[in-house]
N, C-alpha and C positions, 0 to 999 in steps of 0.2 A: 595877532600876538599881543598879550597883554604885557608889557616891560616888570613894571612893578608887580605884576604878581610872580613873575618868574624871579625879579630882585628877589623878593620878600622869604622865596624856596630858599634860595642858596643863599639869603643872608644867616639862615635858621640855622645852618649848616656849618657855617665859618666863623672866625675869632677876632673879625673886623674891629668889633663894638662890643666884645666880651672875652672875658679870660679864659686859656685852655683848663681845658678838664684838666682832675688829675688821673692819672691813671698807674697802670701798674707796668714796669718796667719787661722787657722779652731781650736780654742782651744778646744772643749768638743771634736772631731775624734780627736786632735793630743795626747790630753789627753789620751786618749783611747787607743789609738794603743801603745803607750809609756807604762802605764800601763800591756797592755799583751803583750807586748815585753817582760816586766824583767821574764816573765815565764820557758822563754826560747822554748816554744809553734810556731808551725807556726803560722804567721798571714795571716789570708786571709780578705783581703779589696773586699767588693763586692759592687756591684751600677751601677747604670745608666750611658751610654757610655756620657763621657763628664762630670761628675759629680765632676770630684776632686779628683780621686785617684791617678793620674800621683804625683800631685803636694803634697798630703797627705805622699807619699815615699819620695820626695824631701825635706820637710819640719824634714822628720824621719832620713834623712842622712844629716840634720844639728843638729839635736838634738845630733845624737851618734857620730858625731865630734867633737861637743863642750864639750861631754864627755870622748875625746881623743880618740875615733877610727880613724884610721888614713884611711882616705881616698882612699887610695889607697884598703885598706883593704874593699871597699862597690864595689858590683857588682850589676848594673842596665840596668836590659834589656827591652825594649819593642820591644814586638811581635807585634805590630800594625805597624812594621816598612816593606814595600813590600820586601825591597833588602833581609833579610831571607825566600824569597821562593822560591829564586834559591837554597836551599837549603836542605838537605833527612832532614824533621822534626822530624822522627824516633830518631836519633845521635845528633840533635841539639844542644839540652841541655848539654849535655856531652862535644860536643864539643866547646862550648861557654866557659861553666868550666874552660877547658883546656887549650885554647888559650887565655883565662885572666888571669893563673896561670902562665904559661910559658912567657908570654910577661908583665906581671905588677910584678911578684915575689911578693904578698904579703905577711908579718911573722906573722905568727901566723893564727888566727881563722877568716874567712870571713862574712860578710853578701854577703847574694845573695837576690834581688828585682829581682821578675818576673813578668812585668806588662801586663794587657791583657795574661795571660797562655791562654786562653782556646783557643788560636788558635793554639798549638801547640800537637800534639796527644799526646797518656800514657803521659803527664804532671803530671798526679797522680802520677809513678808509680817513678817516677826519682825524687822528693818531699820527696815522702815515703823514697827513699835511702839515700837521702842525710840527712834526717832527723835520720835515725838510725845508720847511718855510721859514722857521722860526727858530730864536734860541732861549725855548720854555724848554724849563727842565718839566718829563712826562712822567706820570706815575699813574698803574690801573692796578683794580684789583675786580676780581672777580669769581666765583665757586662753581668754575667750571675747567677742566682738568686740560680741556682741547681749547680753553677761552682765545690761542693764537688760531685762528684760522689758517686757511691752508696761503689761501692770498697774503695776509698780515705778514707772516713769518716768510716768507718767498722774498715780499718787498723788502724787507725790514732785517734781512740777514745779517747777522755779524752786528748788530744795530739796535737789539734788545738783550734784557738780559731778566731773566726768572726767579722767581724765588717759590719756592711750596710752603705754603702754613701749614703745620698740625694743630692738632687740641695742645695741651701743654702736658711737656713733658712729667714726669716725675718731680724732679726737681726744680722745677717753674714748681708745680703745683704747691711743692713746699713752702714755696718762696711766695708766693701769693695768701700762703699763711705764715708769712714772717718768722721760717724755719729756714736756716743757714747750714748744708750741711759739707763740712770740705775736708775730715778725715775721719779716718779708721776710727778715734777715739771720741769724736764728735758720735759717729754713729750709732757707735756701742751706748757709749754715755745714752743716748735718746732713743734705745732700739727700740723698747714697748709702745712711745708716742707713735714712734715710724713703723711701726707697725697697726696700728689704730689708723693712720692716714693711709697708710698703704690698705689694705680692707677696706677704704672709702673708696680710695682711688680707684682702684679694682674694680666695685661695685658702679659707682658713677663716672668715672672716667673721667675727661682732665677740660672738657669746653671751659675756658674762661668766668660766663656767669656762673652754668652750674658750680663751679668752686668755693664761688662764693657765695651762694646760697648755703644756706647752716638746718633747713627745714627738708626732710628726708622728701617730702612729699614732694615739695616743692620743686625741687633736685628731677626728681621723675616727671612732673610734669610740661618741666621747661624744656626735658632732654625730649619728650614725644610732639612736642610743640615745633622743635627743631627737627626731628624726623618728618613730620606729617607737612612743613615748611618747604623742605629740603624736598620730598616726593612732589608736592603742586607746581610748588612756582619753576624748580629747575629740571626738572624730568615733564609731569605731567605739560603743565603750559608752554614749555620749549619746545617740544619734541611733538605736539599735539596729538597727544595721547587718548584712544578710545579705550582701550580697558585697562581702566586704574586696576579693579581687583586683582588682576594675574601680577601685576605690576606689584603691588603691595604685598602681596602673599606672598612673590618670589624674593623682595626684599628680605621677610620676617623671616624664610625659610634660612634664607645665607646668613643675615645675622645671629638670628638662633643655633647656630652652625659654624662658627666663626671658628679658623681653622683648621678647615676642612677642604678637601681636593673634592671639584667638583666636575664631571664633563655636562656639555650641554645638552650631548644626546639623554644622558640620564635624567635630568634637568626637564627637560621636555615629555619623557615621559610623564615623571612624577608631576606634572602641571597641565598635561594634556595640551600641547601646543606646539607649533611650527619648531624646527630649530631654528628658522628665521626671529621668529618674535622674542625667544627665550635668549638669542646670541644677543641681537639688539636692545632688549630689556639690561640684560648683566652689563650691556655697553653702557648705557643710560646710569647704570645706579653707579658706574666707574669714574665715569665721567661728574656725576658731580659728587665724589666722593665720598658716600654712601660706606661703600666697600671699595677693597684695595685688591690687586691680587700679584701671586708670584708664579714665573713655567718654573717648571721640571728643570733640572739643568741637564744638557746634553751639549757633548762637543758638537753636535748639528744644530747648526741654527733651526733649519726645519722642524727637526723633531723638538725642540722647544715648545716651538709654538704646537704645534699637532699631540703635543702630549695636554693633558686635564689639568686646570689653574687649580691653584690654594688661594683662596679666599679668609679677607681678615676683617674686620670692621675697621672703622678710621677711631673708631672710640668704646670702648671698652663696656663706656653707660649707654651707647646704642644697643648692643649686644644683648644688655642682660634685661636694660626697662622691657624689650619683647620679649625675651623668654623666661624671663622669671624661676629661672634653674639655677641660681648664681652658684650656688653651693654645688649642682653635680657637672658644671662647666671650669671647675681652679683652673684646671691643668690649659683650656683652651682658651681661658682669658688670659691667664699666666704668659701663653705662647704669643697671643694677641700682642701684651705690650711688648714684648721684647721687639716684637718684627716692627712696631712703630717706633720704636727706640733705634732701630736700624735703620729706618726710613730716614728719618731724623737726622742723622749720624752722615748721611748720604750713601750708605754703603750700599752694594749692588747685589743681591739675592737671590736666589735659586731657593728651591726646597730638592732633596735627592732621594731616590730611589734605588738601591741596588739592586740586582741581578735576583736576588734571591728573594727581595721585597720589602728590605727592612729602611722607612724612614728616617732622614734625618731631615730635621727642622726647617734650617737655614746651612746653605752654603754661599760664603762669602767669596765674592772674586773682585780683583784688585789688581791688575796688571799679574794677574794671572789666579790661580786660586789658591786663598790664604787659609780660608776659617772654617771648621765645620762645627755647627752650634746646635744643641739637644735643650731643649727646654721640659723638665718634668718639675713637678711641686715635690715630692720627697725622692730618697734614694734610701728610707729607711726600712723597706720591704725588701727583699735579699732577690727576690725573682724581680723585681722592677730595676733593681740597681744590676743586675746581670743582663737585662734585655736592652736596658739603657748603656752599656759597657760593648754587649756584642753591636749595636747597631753602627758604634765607629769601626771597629774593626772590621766587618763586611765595606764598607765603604773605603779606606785606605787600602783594600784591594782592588778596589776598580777606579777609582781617581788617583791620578799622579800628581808627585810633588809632596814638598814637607808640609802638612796641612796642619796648622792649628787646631786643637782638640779642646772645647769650650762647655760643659753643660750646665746652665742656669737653672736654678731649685732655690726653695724656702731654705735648705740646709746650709749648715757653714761651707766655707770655700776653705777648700785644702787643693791638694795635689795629688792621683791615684796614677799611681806605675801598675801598668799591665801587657804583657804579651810583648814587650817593647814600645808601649804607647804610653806619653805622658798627658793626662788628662785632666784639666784645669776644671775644679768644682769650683762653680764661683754663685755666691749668694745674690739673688736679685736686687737684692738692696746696692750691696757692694758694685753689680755692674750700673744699674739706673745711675746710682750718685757718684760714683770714684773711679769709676772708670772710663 
């Protein structure tokens, strides 16, 4: 083991002997993480590669400086960095430990940041010790959706606590262009701008750099760079993957698709392949959050699952850099960000089917079920706004309870009284920012 070149890693890495970056602020995650920090809990940050968890740990070792942890005292590693593979990853960790203790001498009690763990083997099991031996406050982050093991999570009950990254919101995205938006008259006043961002957003969707890139090109080629990222190192090379091709194509099919209820037998056909390999592949791209998906809702749990998932991209510029339809996909990227905005929100989701066949979107449940949400781009077509109108109605005949009646559109938000149903038009904009 070479000491100094392992120093010299994780010196590159930390703010020992240099000033934090600055960065851009994420209030509801830093909220978040700062909240189950005072637990004294490990924190595990999890999300999509690219998403904002590097800079979520940066943002937490300016909070606990400003609260007088002394700097010296934060240890920050990422595993995403090649130069640790010259390295036994068996001993790593330990040795990292150790070679930051002996060459930085920090007093008293450490944080240790371990970013991207899950490329490092028993990562569990060196976690678990340090957490029963010790009193280092722990933080990981990782872009893998199962990153607790079955073991980790067993040991470590009641003992850790989670947090999920998205891309950013709507409103992040604004904010990250130094767009503040916090009423009705704010929004109006700025609606053409916000709409201009909005048709970006839309189009590239919300990862952190991409936003900040200003060159179209650019934008597309960082977001396939992160796809083709995202397929190697955390599907292909995890999973030890023999056919990338099915693997890729089955990706671009769902993303290009995004939206859409899919079963696997169909799936299988259309790819020519096992329903072993096509279940396991959709597992894979779930798992490092590629795509997203929602069951059917049914009062059976069973039939839940035994019913065909909807499928959604984690990002909106995943969707459309592969398919290249942006224009005859509104309605499914449209639908796309609401259900990450729901994600988001933490709310619990369903997509519904009635008796007779007519979908709705999202069904919200919440200590029992609350919301039923339709997402269309206009209502100014008179058969669209009638088919959009019957689809609650058929459903508050088969779901009980007083359901909230929700449908998101480019249109203004009003209120439509029908059949006895009060139906809330609410404008995308107005739900992303004001509500």
């Amino acid at each position: 083991m070479n000491k100094d070149k392992i120093f010299e890693i994780i010196n590159d890495w930390n703010f020992w002997y240099k000033p934090l970056p600055k960065t851009h602020k994420r209030k509801r995650y830093e909220e978040e993480i700062a909240k189950k920090s005072s637990t004294g809990e490990v924190i595990v940050i999890k999300g999509v590669r690219r998403s904002g968890k590097s800079t979520l740990l940066i943002n937490e070792i300016k909070r606990l400086t400003t609260q007088g942890v002394d700097i010296k005292n934060v240890l920050f590693v990422n595993f995403e960095d090649q130069r640790f593979r010259m390295f036994d990853d068996k001993t790593l960790l330990e040795d990292i430990k150790n070679i930051y203790l002996e060459y930085i001498k920090p007093v008293g009690d450490i944080v240790i940041m371990l970013d991207e763990v899950q490329n490092i083997s028993d990562w569990e099991q060196w976690v678990l010790k340090e957490y029963q031996l010790n009193n280092n406050r722990l933080y990981v982050t990782g872009s893998n959706s199962h990153l607790l093991g079955a073991e980790f999570g067993t040991a470590l009950s009641g003992r850790y606590l989670d947090i999920e990254v998205f891309p950013l919101s709507f409103k992040e995205y604004l904010l990250f262009n130094d767009i503040k938006i916090k009423s009705k008259a704010k929004l109006l006043h700025y609606k053409i701008l916000l709409q201009q961002h909005f048709n970006a957003y839309i189009a590239f969707g919300g990862f952190p750099k991409v936003v900040l890139v200003k060159d179209e090109e650019l934008k597309k080629e960082t977001i396939r760079s992160y796809y083709d990222s995202i397929l190697l190192k955390d599907i292909v090379a995890r999973y030890k993957l023999k056919n990338y091709q099915t693997l890729h194509e089955l990706a671009l099919f769902i993303l290009s698709n995004n939206a859409t209820i899919n079963a696997y037998n169909k799936l299988k056909n259309s790819f020519s392949s096992s329903f072993e390999t096509i279940r396991d592949y959709m597992e894979y791209l779930e798992n490092a959050y590629i795509i997203l998906s929602i069951n059917k809702f049914d009062y059976s749990f069973k039939k839940q699952i035994a019913n065909p998932k909807k499928f959604y991209a984690i990002d909106t510029g995943f969707a459309n850099v592969v398919s290249f339809n942006i224009s005859k996909k509104i309605g499914a990227n449209l639908e796309n960000i609401v259900f990450l905005e729901l994600k988001r929100r933490g709310e619990k989701i369903y997509y519904f089917k009635s008796k007779k066949g007519f979908e709705i979107d999202f069904l919200v449940s919440k200590d029992g079920l609350t919301k039923l949400i339709q997402v269309s781009a206009t209502l100014e077509n008179e058969e669209t706004k009638k088919r959009e109108l019957r689809v609650f109605e058929e459903a508050k005949k088969e779901l009980r309870g007083n359901l909230e009646m929700i449908l998101i559109t480019f249109d203004s938000s009003k209120i439509i009284k029908q059949n006895g149903m009060e139906i809330k038009i609410v404008n995308i904009l107005d739900f992303l920012l004001l509500s």
